[in-house]
Each structure stands twice: as C-alpha cells, then as structure tokens.
N, C-alpha and C positions, 0 to 999 in steps of 0.2 A: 598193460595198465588199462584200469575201465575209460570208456571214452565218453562217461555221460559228466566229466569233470566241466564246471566253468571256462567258455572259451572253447568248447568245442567247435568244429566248422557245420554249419547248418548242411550243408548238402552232404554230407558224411566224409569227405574227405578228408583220409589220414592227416596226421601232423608230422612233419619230417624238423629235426633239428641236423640243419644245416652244419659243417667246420669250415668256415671259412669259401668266400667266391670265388676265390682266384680271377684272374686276368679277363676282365671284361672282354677283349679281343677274340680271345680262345675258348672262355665259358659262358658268359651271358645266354649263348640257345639253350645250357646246359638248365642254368636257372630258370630258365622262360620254360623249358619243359618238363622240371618237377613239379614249379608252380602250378602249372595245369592238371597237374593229376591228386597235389597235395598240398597245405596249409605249408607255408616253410617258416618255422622261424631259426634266424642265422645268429651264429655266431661270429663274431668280428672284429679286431683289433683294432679297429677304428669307426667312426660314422659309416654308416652306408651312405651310397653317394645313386649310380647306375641303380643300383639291386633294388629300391624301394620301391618301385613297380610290382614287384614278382613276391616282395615277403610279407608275412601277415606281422612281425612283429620282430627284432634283434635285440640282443645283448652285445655291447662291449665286454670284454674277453681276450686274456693275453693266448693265443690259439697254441701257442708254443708249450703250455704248460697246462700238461694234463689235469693238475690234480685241482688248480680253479676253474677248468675247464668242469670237470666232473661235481663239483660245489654248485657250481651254475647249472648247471645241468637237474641235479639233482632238486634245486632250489626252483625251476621253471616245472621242470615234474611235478610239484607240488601243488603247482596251478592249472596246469594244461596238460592233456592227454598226450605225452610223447609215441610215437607208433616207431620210431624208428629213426636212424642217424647216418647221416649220407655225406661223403666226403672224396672228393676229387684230385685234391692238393697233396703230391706226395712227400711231403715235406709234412704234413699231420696225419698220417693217415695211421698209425700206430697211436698217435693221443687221439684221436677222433673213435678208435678199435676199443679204447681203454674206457671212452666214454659210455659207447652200447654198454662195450658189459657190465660198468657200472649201474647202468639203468637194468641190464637185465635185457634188452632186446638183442634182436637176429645180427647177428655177426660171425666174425671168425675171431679168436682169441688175438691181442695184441703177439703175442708168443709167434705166431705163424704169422702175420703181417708185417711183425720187424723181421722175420726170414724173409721175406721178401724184399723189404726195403738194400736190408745189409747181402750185395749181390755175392761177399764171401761165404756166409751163411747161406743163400739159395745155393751154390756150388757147390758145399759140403753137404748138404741135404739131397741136393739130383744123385749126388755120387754115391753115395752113403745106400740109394735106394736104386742105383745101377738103373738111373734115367738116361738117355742118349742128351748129351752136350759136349761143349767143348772142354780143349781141357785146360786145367786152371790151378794157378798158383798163386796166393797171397805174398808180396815182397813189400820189405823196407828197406831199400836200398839199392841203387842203381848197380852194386855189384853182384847181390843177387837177383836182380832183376838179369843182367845179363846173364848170368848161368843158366838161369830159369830158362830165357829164350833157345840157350846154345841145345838145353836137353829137349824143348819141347819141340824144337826147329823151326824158322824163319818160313814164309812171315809168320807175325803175331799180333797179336793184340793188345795194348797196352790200356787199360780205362782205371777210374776210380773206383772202389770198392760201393758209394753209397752216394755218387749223384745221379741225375736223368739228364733227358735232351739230347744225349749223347755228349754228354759237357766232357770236355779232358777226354776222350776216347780217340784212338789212333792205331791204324797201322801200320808194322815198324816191317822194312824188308831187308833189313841189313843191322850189324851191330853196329855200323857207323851211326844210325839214327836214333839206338835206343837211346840214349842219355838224356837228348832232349824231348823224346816221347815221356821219358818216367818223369821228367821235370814236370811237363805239361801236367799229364794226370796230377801227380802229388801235390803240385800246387795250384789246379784251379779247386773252386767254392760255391758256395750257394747256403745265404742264409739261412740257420736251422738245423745244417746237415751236423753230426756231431765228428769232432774230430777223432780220427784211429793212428796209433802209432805207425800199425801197418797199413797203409790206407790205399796202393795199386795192385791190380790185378794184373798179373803175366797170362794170358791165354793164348790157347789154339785158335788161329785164323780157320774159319769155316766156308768153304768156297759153296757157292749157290745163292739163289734170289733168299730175300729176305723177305718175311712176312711176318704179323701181330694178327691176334685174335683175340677181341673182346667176347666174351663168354660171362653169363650169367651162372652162379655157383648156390646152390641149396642142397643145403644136407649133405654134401659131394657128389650130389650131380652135376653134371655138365648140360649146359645149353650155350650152345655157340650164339653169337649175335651177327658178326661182320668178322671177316678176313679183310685184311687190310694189304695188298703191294707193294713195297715201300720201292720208292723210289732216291737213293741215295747220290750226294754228291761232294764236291771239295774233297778228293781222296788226299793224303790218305785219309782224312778226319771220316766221320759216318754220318754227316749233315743230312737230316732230311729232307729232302726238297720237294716230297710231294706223298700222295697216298692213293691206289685205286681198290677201289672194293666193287665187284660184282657178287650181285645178288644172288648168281648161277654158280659161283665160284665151287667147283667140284671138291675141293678143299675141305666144303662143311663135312662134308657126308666119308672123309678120306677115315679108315679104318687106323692106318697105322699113326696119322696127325693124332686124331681121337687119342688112341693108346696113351702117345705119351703126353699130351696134356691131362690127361689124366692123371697119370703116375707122378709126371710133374705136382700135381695140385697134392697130389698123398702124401709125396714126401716133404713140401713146406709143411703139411698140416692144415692146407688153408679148404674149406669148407662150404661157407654160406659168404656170397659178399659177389662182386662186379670184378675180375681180371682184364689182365691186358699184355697176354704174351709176346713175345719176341722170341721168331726162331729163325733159323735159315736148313732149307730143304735142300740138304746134302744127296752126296750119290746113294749116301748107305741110310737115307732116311731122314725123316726131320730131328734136328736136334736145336736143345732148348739154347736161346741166348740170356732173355732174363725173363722174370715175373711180377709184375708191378699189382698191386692189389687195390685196384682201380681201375675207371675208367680209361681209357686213350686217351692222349692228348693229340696234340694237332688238328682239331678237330673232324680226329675222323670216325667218331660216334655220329658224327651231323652227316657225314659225306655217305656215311652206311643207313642211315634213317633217308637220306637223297635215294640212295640205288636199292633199299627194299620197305619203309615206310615202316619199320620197326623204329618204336620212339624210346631211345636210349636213357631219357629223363623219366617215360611212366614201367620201363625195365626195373630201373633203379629204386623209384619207390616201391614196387612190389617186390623186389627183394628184398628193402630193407625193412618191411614192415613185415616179413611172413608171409604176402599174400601169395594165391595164385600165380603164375606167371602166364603175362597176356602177350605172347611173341607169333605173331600173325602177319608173314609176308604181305603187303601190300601195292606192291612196286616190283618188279622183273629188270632192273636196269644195272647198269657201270656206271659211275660215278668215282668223281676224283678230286682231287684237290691240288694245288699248283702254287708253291708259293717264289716268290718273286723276289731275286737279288740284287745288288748295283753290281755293277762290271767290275769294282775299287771301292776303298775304303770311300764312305764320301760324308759329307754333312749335308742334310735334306733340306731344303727349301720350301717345295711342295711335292704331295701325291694328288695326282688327279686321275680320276676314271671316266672317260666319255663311254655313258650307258648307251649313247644311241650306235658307237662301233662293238659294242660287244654281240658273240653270237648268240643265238635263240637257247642254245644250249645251256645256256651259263644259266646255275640258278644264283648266285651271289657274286659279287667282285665287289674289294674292300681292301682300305688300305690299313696297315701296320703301323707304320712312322708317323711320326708330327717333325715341324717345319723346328729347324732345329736341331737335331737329333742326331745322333753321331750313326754310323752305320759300318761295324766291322767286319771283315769276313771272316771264315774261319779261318786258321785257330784263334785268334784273340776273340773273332765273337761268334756266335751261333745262331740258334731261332731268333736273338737279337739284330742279327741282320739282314730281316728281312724288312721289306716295303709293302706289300701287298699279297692278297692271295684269291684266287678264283678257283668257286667250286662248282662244278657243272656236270652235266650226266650225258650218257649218250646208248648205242647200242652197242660199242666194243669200246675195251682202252684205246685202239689207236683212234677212234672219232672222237673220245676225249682228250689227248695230247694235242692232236690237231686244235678242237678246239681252243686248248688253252693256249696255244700257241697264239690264236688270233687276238685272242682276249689282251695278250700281256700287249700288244702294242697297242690296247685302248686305254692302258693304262702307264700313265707318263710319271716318272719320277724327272723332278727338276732338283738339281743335288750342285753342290760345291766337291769335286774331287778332292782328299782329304791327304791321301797318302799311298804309293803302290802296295798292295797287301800278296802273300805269297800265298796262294791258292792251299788250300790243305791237300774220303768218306769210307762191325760189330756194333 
C-alpha cells in the first residue's frame, strides 16, 4: 500500500497493525520493541490500559472473530498506510493470518498457520512428508487411547490436540495411569481454543534434551534467531521452569537440525512469518515436537536479544513488512531465565525482590503474582503458578543457574499455604 496516505509516521517508520498484546508480564518488551522500530496501531478487545505508551492509535475489536477483524482492518487501510500485521497470541494467530491476506501483505496463508496451531494436523503433515518426529495418534476415548499406548509402547505421551504452555500434557509410564492422563488432556481449556470431538493425542515419548528455535521465515528461507534449552519440571507434567539460550550455541549452524526445520516448515506449508519450534534431540537425530507460528513465549525472545543483542521486536517488523532482514549479532553471551515456584498450593500475600541481594549478573528480577492470588502447581495449574522470574547472563549455563540460584533467595514470596498439591514434566 502507498505510504504517502494521511497519518503517515514522519520519520518513515512502518505501520504495523498489531492482534491483540497479550500478557503485559510476558509481552510488554515484546511491544516496547516493535514500537521502536514501527508506528503500531492495536487491535483490542478492550481499552488499552499498559500499551498506550508504545501505540500510535487502537481500535476496539472482537480479536476472536476474523471477519470484523478484517472490516476493521480494511476500514483503517483506508486511512493509514498498513505495511504489515504482527501477532504473538496463539489463540489468534490464524485470524490475525486471515487479516494480512486480507490486506494483501507478507504472511503465510491462514491454511498453513491452522496446521500449525491443530498439532494433529502438524503430525499428519511431518508424516505425510517423512519429517523425523514422534509418533502419533489422534483418540476419543480412554479405550482407544489405551490401545494406542499398548501398540505404540510405554512410556507416552498424552497432551491436547490444540492447546500450548504445555496445558494437559503428561507422561504416562504405565496403563494404570492412562485414564487419568486422557481425563487431564481431554478436559483441560483455554479460551478460544475450538472444540474437537477427537481432541488427545497418543504419542511416542522421545528421550533427549529438549530445545525451541525461534527462526525468522521469508519466502521459505530460514534464519535461525535463538535456540532456546528448556529446562523442564513437575514430571510427569512438561512444566517449563526455565530457558537458556547461548549466543555460541553450535545448534545454529547444526547441518542435520537445519534439514529438518526445514522440511518441517515445507510440509505445514508455512513460508513467510516468525516460528517457534520444539524438538527433542534424539540418539538417531533431532525430531520435531510441535510448530507454533509465532514468536516464543516465556520470554525467551527477550532472554535471546540478552545473550546475542538481536532485537526480536525490530526482527518481526521487518518480516512482516517485506523488509530486509537486519539480524547482526551484538553480544557473544548465555543467558537464561528462571522462573520461581511455591513449594505448595499457596495463596500470596506479597512478592518482594531485595535489588540490593541480587547478583551483578542479573539483568531483570520481577514478580508474577499479586497479593491475593491463588497459586497451583501442576497438574491443576501451570505457567499460572508461578511468582516470579530472573533473567540474567553470564559466560556458561552453569554461571547462570548458579546465579539464579542466588537471585531466588532475594526474592521472598510471603504466601498462606492453601493445600498439599501432588507434584506432576513433551
């Protein structure tokens, strides 16, 4: 679209139309760093509140529903030079897909974005194009859910076909515990997500470390951003409880990773746009776990722009507008992230962070909860049960664990103990 439209931005910077902020906690640097490279105006289900700092201008907007999403869109076009449409939230990221192509800008087709989203659909598409992953069955019902396991062999993996966070994922090393594994998955939620009759996936347990790979995608190339380590907990659940990404991570440059993120990305179909894989690096190779078409969460876009000075906000709008891509190491470091449990269910009174005990390393400490607030562990709760998180860098991971270790006892959770919770971590 021409850019000499009324309301352009005087110093030339793009316009990005925003879907939706998500979680101040976990994207506000997200916003504060497109802002810096681009005009944003947001879309929003509600008042902005946090975000007015960062946007040139919003519309109220039901975000759930493409097709006034794409009226509005089209109706703001009208006025102001849209360059391009950027969306975080995976819960819109298929209406936010529907809107580009509406407008006609850089994306990848809604078509290969709900492959994505629907992890049955990404599993029949790896397969279909003889990707390495694990292996996998769609069930409705705990009795073929159990046969599934008996054929594919114990342990396994139990999760939903179409949540994130790890919500409802589990694994199961006995038939005595599928039942309530299939319960779990089949009946946890997340508003927006659409219901399926068959809605659990039976998978292959894949033994090896786990890692994610934000990678920027034009035209179907690949440019890797951050490898991410994930550090998981609460077994059997898959609770994240941390992320380290070095800048040296021999990972970027790995011939056969490359391969199949690649072939990965061919067979959803998905093109032009920001990923955010998940694999586990098997004896016989990396094989895929899921494809999210979007940024990382956790904030470990932020923890990767810590350990190599690549800004994942001015990434984003130059993919979503067509431009150039400006990905210029800046930093050589490890960095990580560490987020912070109660021992027990508890009810929070306060979080406090004494800055003066924390170490030099740290470059943020911050708290999750408000005074109030219930806090469950997994299974009943998840990323919701956390309290706080410290993100810091260092010259290896273990001078980052170390330090985050020191960090967490500057930082005090004062809680009411609520109830003993049964520990649970694909």
């Amino acid at each position: 679209m021409p850019t000499t439209r009324p309301n352009a931005d005087p110093n030339g910077r793009p316009t990005i139309l925003l879907v939706s902020s998500g979680y101040h906690l976990y994207r506000e640097y997200l916003l504060r760093m497109i802002s810096a490279s681009a005009r944003v105006f947001l879309f929003l289900d509600r008042e902005p509140t946090w975000e007015r700092s960062y946007i040139a201008d919003h519309q109220i907007v039901d975000t759930l529903d493409a097709e006034a999403m794409i009226a509005a869109a089209r109706e703001v076009a009208a006025r102001i030079a849209i360059d391009g449409v950027i969306c975080w939230d995976e819960i819109r990221m298929v209406h936010a897909a529907r809107v580009a192509e509406a407008l006609g800008l850089p994306g990848t087709s809604p078509v290969a974005v709900g492959r994505c989203r629907d992890k049955h659909q990404t599993r029949s598409a790896l397969a279909a194009a003889g990707v390495p992953q694990a292996i996998s069955k769609l069930v409705s019902s705990v009795e073929e859910a159990a046969k599934t396991a008996w054929q594919i062999g114990y342990p396994v993996v139990v999760k939903p076909r179409a949540l994130g966070a790890s919500i409802g994922v589990s694994r199961v090393e006995s038939p005595d515990e599928l039942a309530a594994a299939y319960h779990h998955a089949r009946t946890s939620t997340e508003d927006g997500v659409p219901h399926y009759d068959a809605s659990v996936l039976i998978e292959e347990y894949l033994e090896g470390p786990e890692i994610s790979v934000d990678a920027a995608w034009v035209n179907g190339r690949l440019v890797p951003l951050f490898i991410a380590r994930k550090l998981l907990g609460f077994p059997p659940h898959f609770e994240e409880i941390g992320h380290v990404v070095d800048a040296r991570d021999p990972l970027l440059l790995d011939p056969a990773l490359l391969r199949v993120l690649d072939a990965a990305h061919r067979a959803v179909g998905f093109r032009t746009g920001i990923t955010h894989t998940e694999l586990r690096l098997t004896e016989a190779g990396p094989k895929v776990i899921e494809i999210n078409a979007r940024l990382g969460g956790d904030l470990i876009p932020y923890v990767g722009w810590v350990a190599t000075g690549i800004d994942p906000g001015q990434v984003a709008v130059d993919v979503a507008c067509g431009r150039p891509l400006r990905i210029t190491p800046t930093r050589l470091r490890v960095a990580s992230v560490h987020f912070l449990y109660p021992a027990e269910d508890t009810t929070v009174s306060a979080v406090e962070v004494d800055q003066t005990a924390l170490p030099v390393s740290v470059d943020v400490a911050a708290t999750l909860a408000a005074p109030g607030q219930h806090l469950e562990l997994p299974p009943a709760g998840h990323v919701t049960s956390r309290y706080a998180y410290v993100v810091l860098s260092g010259k290896t991971a273990m001078e980052c664990a170390v330090g985050a270790q020191v960090a967490a006892h500057a930082i005090k959770l004062h809680a009411k103990v609520a109830s003993k919770a049964a520990g649970g971590g694909q």
